[in-house]
N, C-alpha and C positions, 0 to 999 in steps of 0.2 A: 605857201599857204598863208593867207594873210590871218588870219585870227590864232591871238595867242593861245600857250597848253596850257595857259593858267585858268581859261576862261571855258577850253574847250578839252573832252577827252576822244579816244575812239571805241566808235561804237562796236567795231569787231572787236577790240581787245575788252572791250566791258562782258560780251557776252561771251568770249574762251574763259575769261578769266572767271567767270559763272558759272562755267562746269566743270571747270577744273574745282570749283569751291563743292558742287554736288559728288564731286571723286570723293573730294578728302574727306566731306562731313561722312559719305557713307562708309569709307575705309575707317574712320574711328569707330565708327559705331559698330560696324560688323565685328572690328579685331579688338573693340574695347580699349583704345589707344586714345584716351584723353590728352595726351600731352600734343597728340599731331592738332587737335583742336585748338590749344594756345597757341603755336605757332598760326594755325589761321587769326586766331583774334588778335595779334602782331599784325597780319598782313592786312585784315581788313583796319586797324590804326593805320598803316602805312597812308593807304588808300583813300582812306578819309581827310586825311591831313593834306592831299595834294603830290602827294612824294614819289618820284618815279624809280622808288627804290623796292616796293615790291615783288616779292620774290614769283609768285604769281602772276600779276602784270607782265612782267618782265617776258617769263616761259610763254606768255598768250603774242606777246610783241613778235615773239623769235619764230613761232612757228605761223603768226601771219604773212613776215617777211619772206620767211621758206616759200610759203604761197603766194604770195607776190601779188595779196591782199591789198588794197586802194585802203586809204583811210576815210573815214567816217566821220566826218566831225560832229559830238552833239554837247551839249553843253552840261558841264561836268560838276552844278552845286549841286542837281538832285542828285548825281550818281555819289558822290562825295558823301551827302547826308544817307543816301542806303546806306553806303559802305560804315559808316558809325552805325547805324543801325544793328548791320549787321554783327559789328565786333561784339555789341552788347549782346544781340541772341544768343552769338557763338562761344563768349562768356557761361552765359548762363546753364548751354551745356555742359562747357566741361563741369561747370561747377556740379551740375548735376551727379553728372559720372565720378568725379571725386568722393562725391560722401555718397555713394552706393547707390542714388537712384538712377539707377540703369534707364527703367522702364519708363521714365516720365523723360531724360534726357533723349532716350528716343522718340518718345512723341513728339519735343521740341525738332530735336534734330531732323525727322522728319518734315515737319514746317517747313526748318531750312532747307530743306532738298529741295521742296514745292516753290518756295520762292524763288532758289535759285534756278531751279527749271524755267519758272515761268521768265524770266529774262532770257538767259540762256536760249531757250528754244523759240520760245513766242515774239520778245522783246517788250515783255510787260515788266515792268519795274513799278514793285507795290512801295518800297521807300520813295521810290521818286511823286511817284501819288499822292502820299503823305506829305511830302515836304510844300507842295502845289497846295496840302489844305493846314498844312500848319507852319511852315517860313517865309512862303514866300507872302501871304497877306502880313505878316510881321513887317518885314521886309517894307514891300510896299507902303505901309505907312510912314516907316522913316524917311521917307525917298521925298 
Protein backbone atom coordinates (compact mmCIF):
# COMPACT_ATOMS: atom_id res chain seq x y z
CA UNK A 1 0.00 0.00 0.00
CA UNK A 2 1.48 3.04 -1.03
CA UNK A 3 0.16 5.69 1.37
CA UNK A 4 1.74 6.16 4.60
CA UNK A 5 -0.29 5.34 8.54
CA UNK A 6 0.75 8.54 9.25
CA UNK A 7 -1.40 10.13 6.97
CA UNK A 8 -4.01 7.43 6.55
CA UNK A 9 -5.99 5.18 9.25
CA UNK A 10 -8.57 2.14 8.62
CA UNK A 11 -11.90 2.68 8.26
CA UNK A 12 -12.92 -0.90 9.62
CA UNK A 13 -10.86 -0.52 12.61
CA UNK A 14 -12.36 3.22 13.17
CA UNK A 15 -15.81 1.93 13.27
CA UNK A 16 -15.04 -1.67 15.71
CA UNK A 17 -13.14 0.49 17.53
CA UNK A 18 -16.58 2.69 17.84
CA UNK A 19 -18.44 0.15 19.28
CA UNK A 20 -16.34 -1.38 21.25
CA UNK A 21 -16.32 2.58 22.78
CA UNK A 22 -20.45 2.31 22.81
CA UNK A 23 -19.71 -1.26 24.95
CA UNK A 24 -17.57 0.36 27.49
CA UNK A 25 -19.37 3.84 27.83
CA UNK A 26 -22.63 1.78 28.47
CA UNK A 27 -20.85 -0.87 30.80
CA UNK A 28 -19.80 2.22 33.04
CA UNK A 29 -22.67 3.72 33.21
CA UNK A 30 -25.01 0.71 33.75
CA UNK A 31 -22.41 -0.81 36.58
CA UNK A 32 -21.46 2.81 37.79
CA UNK A 33 -17.65 2.08 37.07
CA UNK A 34 -16.16 5.53 36.44
CA UNK A 35 -12.74 4.40 36.40
CA UNK A 36 -13.54 1.92 33.15
CA UNK A 37 -14.26 5.62 31.66
CA UNK A 38 -10.65 7.03 32.41
CA UNK A 39 -9.25 4.14 30.92
CA UNK A 40 -11.19 5.08 27.87
CA UNK A 41 -10.09 8.79 27.99
CA UNK A 42 -6.39 7.06 27.90
CA UNK A 43 -7.31 5.36 24.88
CA UNK A 44 -9.07 8.05 23.12
CA UNK A 45 -5.34 10.39 24.03
CA UNK A 46 -3.74 7.35 22.52
CA UNK A 47 -5.84 7.78 19.46
CA UNK A 48 -5.55 11.21 19.01
CA UNK A 49 -1.94 11.40 19.19
CA UNK A 50 -1.44 9.14 16.21
CA UNK A 51 -0.16 6.09 18.47
CA UNK A 52 -0.87 2.48 17.51
CA UNK A 53 -0.69 1.64 20.90
CA UNK A 54 -4.34 1.59 21.78
CA UNK A 55 -5.62 -0.79 23.66
CA UNK A 56 -8.93 -0.64 21.64
CA UNK A 57 -7.48 -0.22 18.30
CA UNK A 58 -5.54 -2.96 18.74
CA UNK A 59 -8.61 -5.55 19.89
CA UNK A 60 -10.65 -3.98 16.48
CA UNK A 61 -7.13 -4.81 14.49
CA UNK A 62 -7.16 -8.46 15.81
CA UNK A 63 -10.52 -9.39 15.13
CA UNK A 64 -10.55 -7.76 11.71
CA UNK A 65 -7.54 -9.81 10.78
CA UNK A 66 -9.56 -13.03 12.41
CA UNK A 67 -12.04 -11.88 9.45
CA UNK A 68 -9.69 -11.46 6.98
CA UNK A 69 -11.03 -7.85 6.59
CA UNK A 70 -9.38 -5.74 3.50
CA UNK A 71 -8.22 -2.49 4.79
CA UNK A 72 -9.86 0.76 4.14
CA UNK A 73 -7.77 3.63 3.84
CA UNK A 74 -9.40 6.94 4.83
CA UNK A 75 -7.56 9.69 5.98
CA UNK A 76 -6.88 9.89 9.76
CA UNK A 77 -6.63 14.14 10.85
CA UNK A 78 -10.38 14.21 11.22
CA UNK A 79 -10.55 10.92 12.87
CA UNK A 80 -7.67 11.91 15.09
CA UNK A 81 -9.29 15.39 16.02
CA UNK A 82 -12.82 13.05 17.09
CA UNK A 83 -10.78 11.08 18.96
CA UNK A 84 -9.46 14.26 21.17
CA UNK A 85 -12.80 15.03 21.03
CA UNK A 86 -13.87 12.55 22.29
CA UNK A 87 -11.34 12.08 25.41
CA UNK A 88 -12.65 15.47 26.37
CA UNK A 89 -16.55 14.28 26.33
CA UNK A 90 -15.41 11.03 28.05
CA UNK A 91 -13.52 13.23 30.56
CA UNK A 92 -16.27 15.13 31.28
CA UNK A 93 -18.20 12.06 32.25
CA UNK A 94 -16.34 10.50 34.44
CA UNK A 95 -15.84 13.65 36.08
CA UNK A 96 -19.42 13.74 36.32
CA UNK A 97 -19.89 10.47 37.93
CA UNK A 98 -17.08 11.17 40.50
CA UNK A 99 -18.90 13.99 42.31
CA UNK A 100 -22.35 12.12 42.24
CA UNK A 101 -23.97 13.51 39.22
CA UNK A 102 -25.03 10.37 38.01
CA UNK A 103 -27.87 11.63 36.16
CA UNK A 104 -26.39 14.36 33.93
CA UNK A 105 -23.28 12.09 33.41
CA UNK A 106 -25.84 9.84 31.77
CA UNK A 107 -27.35 12.21 29.67
CA UNK A 108 -23.73 13.08 28.44
CA UNK A 109 -22.89 9.54 28.19
CA UNK A 110 -25.64 8.89 26.33
CA UNK A 111 -24.53 11.50 23.71
CA UNK A 112 -21.51 9.50 23.58
CA UNK A 113 -23.27 6.31 22.74
CA UNK A 114 -25.11 8.42 19.86
CA UNK A 115 -22.09 9.56 18.38
CA UNK A 116 -20.31 6.59 18.67
CA UNK A 117 -23.33 4.75 17.12
CA UNK A 118 -23.52 7.02 14.42
CA UNK A 119 -19.95 6.03 13.08
CA UNK A 120 -19.97 2.77 14.13
CA UNK A 121 -23.07 1.86 12.38
CA UNK A 122 -23.81 4.50 9.82
CA UNK A 123 -20.16 5.85 9.17
CA UNK A 124 -21.20 9.52 10.21
CA UNK A 125 -18.36 10.98 12.08
CA UNK A 126 -19.76 14.31 13.77
CA UNK A 127 -15.94 15.16 15.03
CA UNK A 128 -14.81 14.72 11.57
CA UNK A 129 -17.61 17.30 10.48
CA UNK A 130 -16.34 19.68 12.85
CA UNK A 131 -12.85 19.57 12.08
CA UNK A 132 -13.99 20.19 8.04
CA UNK A 133 -15.69 23.65 9.69
CA UNK A 134 -13.23 24.46 12.31
CA UNK A 135 -9.28 23.02 11.22
CA UNK A 136 -9.25 22.57 8.30
CA UNK A 137 -10.13 26.28 6.96
CA UNK A 138 -7.39 27.17 9.67
CA UNK A 139 -5.38 24.99 8.07
CA UNK A 140 -5.91 26.05 4.83
CA UNK A 141 -4.94 29.58 5.23
CA UNK A 142 -1.54 28.75 6.40
CA UNK A 143 -1.00 26.47 3.39
Amino acid sequence: MGQSNKYYTDENTVRLTAFLVIITVAVSLFFKWPFLLLLLVFDFIIRALGLSLSPLALFSKSIIKIFGLKRKPIFAAPKRFAAALGAIFTLLVFLLMRNGLDSLAFVFGFVLIILASLESFFKICVGCYLYQFLVAPIQNKFK
